[in-house]
C-alpha positions as CSV (number, residue, x, y, z in Angstrom):
1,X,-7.5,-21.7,-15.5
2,X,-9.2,-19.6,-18.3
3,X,-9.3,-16.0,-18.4
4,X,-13.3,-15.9,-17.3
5,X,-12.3,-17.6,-14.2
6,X,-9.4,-16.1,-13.4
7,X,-11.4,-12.5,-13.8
8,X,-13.8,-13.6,-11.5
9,X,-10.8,-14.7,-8.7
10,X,-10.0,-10.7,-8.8
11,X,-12.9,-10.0,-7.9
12,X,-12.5,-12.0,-4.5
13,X,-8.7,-11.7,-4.4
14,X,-7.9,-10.1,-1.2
15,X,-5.1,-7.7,-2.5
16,X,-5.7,-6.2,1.1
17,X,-3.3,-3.7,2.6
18,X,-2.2,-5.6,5.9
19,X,-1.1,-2.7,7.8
20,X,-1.7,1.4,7.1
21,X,1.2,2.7,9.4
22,X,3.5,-0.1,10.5
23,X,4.3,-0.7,14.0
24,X,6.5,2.2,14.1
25,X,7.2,3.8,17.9
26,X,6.6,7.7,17.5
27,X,9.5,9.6,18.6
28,X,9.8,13.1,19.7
29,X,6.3,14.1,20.5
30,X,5.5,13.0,16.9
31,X,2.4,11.6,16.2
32,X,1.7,8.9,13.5
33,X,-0.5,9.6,10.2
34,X,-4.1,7.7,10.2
35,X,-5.1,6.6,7.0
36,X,-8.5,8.4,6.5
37,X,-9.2,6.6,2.9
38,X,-7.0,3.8,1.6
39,X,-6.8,2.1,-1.8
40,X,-6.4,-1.6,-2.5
41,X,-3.9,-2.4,-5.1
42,X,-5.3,-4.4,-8.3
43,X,-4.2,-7.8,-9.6
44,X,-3.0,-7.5,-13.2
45,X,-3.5,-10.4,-15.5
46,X,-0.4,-11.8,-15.8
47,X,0.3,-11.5,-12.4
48,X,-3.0,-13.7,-11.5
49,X,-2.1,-16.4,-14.5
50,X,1.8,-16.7,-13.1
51,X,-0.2,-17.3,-9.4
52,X,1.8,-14.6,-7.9
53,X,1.2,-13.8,-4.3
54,X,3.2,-11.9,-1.6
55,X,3.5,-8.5,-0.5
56,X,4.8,-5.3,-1.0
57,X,6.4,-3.3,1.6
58,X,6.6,0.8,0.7
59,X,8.0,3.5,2.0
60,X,5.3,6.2,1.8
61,X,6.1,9.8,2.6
62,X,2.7,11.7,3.9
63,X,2.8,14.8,4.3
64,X,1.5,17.1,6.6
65,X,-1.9,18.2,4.6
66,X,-2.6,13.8,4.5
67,X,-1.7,13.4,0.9
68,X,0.6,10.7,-0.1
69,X,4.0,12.2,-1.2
70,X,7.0,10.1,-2.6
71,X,6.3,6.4,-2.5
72,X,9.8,4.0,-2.6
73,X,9.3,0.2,-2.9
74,X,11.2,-1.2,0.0
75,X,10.3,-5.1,-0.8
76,X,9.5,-6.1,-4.1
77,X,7.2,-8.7,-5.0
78,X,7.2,-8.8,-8.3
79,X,9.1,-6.4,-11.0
80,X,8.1,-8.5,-14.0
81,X,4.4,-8.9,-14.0
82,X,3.5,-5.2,-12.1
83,X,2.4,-6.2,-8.9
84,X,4.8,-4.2,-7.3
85,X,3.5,-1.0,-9.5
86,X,-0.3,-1.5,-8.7
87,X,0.7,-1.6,-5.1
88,X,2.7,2.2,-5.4
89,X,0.0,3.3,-7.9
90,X,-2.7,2.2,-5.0
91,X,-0.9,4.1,-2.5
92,X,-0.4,7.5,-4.1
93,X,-4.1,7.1,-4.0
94,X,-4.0,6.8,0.4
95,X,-5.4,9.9,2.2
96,X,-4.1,10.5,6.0
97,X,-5.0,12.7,9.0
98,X,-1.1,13.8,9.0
99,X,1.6,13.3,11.9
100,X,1.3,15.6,14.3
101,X,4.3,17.2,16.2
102,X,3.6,20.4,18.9
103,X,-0.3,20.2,17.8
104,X,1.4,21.2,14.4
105,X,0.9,18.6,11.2
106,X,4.3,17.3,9.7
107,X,5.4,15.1,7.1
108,X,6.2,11.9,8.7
109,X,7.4,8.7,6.5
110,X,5.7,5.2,7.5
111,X,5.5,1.7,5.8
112,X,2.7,0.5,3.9
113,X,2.7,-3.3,3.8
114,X,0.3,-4.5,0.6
115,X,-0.6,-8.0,0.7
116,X,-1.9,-9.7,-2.9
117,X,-3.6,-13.3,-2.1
118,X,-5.3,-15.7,-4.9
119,X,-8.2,-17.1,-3.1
């Protein structure tokens, strides 16, 4: 595929986050963060001409004002061509209504599951 095409394929790829909060039970009286603004992660270039696709599972630490603290890459997609650095640099990006615990907001960790398709 040439570049022109492949530029217009990012505009349709659905580099779509799967799931804000994974399925995670809350424990304790804790309450889960809601994402209140979330950011997709983009494709680079090199990712879309190798016809990567996949996920990216993170470990994202909100904390209790919503803002994205320390993201960790739990499952890696793709170390070479940077899919697995848009996906952290897209969450760092995430706003939350923080965890709750005693009507009080905490910092609470959840998984971020980012999902990069070539359509």
């Amino acid at each position: 595929m040439n570049r022109q095409l492949l530029a217009a394929l990012a505009l349709v790829v659905s580099a779509a986050v799967a799931s804000a909060a994974s399925q995670e039970i809350p424990k304790d009286g804790i309450t889960l963060p809601v994402p209140v603004r979330s950011v997709k992660p983009g494709y680079t270039a090199a990712a879309m001409d190798a016809h990567i696709e996949g996920k990216v599972l993170l470990g994202v630490l909100v904390l209790d004002d919503g803002k994205v603290g320390e993201v960790t890459v739990t499952e890696s997609l793709d170390k070479e061509y940077g899919l697995d650095t848009q996906a952290v640099e897209a969450a760092r990006q995430w706003l939350f209504k923080p965890g709750m615990k005693d009507g009080k907001p905490i910092a609470v960790r959840v998984t971020l599951e980012m999902v990069f398709t070539l359509k």
